[in-house]
Structures are given as C-alpha cells and as structure tokens.
C-alpha positions as CSV (number, residue, x, y, z in Angstrom):
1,X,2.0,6.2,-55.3
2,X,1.1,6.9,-58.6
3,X,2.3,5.4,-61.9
4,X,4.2,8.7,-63.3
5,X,5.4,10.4,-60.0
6,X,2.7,13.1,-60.0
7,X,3.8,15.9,-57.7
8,X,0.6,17.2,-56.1
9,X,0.3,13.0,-55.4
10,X,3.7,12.9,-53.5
11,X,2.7,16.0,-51.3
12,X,-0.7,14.9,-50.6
13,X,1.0,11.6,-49.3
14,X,3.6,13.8,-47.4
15,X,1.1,15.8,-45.7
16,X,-0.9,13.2,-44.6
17,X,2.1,11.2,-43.2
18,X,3.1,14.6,-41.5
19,X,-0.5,15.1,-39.8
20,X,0.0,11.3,-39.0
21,X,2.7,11.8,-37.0
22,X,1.6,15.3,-35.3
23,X,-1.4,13.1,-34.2
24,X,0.4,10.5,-33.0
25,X,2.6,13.5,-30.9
26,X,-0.3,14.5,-29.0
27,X,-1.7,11.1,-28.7
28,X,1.1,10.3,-26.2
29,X,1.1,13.9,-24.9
30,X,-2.9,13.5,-23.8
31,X,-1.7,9.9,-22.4
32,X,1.1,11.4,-20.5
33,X,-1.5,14.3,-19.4
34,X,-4.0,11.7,-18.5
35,X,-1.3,9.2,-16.1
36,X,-0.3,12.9,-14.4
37,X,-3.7,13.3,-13.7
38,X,-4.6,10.0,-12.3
39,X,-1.3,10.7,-10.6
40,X,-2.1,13.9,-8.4
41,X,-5.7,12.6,-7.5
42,X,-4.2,10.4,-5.6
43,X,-5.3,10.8,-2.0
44,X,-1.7,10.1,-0.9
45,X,0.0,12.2,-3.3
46,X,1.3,14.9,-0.6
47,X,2.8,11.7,1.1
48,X,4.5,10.7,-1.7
49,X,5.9,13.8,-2.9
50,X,7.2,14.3,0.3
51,X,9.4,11.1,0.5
52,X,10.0,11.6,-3.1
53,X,11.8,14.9,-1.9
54,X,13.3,13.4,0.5
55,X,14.4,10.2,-1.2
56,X,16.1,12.6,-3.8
57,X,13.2,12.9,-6.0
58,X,12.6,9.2,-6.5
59,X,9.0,8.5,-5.7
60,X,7.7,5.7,-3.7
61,X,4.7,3.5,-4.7
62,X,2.3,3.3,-2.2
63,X,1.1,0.5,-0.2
64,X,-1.7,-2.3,-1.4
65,X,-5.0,-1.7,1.2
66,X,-5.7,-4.6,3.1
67,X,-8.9,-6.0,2.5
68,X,-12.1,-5.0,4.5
69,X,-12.8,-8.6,6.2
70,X,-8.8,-8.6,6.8
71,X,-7.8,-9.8,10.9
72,X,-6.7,-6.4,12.4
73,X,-3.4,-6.1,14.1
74,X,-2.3,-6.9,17.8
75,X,-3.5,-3.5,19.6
76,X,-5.9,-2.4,17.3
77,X,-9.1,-4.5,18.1
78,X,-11.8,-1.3,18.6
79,X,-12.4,-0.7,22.7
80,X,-15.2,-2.3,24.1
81,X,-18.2,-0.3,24.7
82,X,-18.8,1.4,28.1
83,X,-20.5,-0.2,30.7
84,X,-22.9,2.8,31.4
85,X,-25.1,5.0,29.6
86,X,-26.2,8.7,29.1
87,X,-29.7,9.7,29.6
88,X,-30.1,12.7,27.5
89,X,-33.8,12.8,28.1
90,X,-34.1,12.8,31.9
C-alpha cells in the first residue's frame, strides 16, 4: 500500500492476490488429482466400485491385512505334504 494510492500500486497488489488464488485453485485440484490416483491404484478398486454400485454409490473402505506372523483361521492350516515322491529322473 502506498502512501498516496498509486494506481499501477493497487493493480500490481490485485494481480498478485488474483494469481494467489488461481494457485491456490490448482493446488487443491492436483491434491484432489493426486488422492484419485492413489485411489484407482488400489489393487481392490474393482471390488469396491462394485459394492459402491451396489450400495447406491457409497463406497466401502476396505479391510486392514492381517499381519504376516498372524495365527491362521480354523480350516486354513496349509495341507500336509504327501507321503510319497516323484522320481523325475528314473
């Protein structure tokens, strides 16, 4: 702000408050862009768009993983190995 209200002053200040605010627009655009993006690379996404669709377009968070050295469930302990071999050499 100047002391006598010099014009070019006043639009130099306007222009840069303008640009501001254009910057700021796609500042939140490339965030929105970016959260999309991290969105559909998802491995699940199909799964969740598909109960979104059917859960009227409300979309589902997906599960937490259970950890690697987490017990497994009753029924899926791995099968024992066989009791016989192949001999692909004989």
């Amino acid at each position: 702000m100047s002391l006598f209200g010099c014009r070019g002053c006043e639009a130099k200040s306007a222009e840069i408050r303008r640009l501001g605010e254009q910057l700021k627009w796609f500042e939140e655009q490339v965030d929105r862009q970016n959260r999309r993006l991290l969105e559909v690379a998802d491995p699940r996404i199909n799964e969740r768009l598909v109960q979104a669709d059917r859960l009227d377009r409300r979309p589902v968070t997906a599960a937490p993983r259970a950890a690697p050295d987490a017990p497994l469930l009753p029924g899926t302990e791995p099968a024992p190995p066989p009791a016989w071999e192949v001999d692909v050499e004989g």
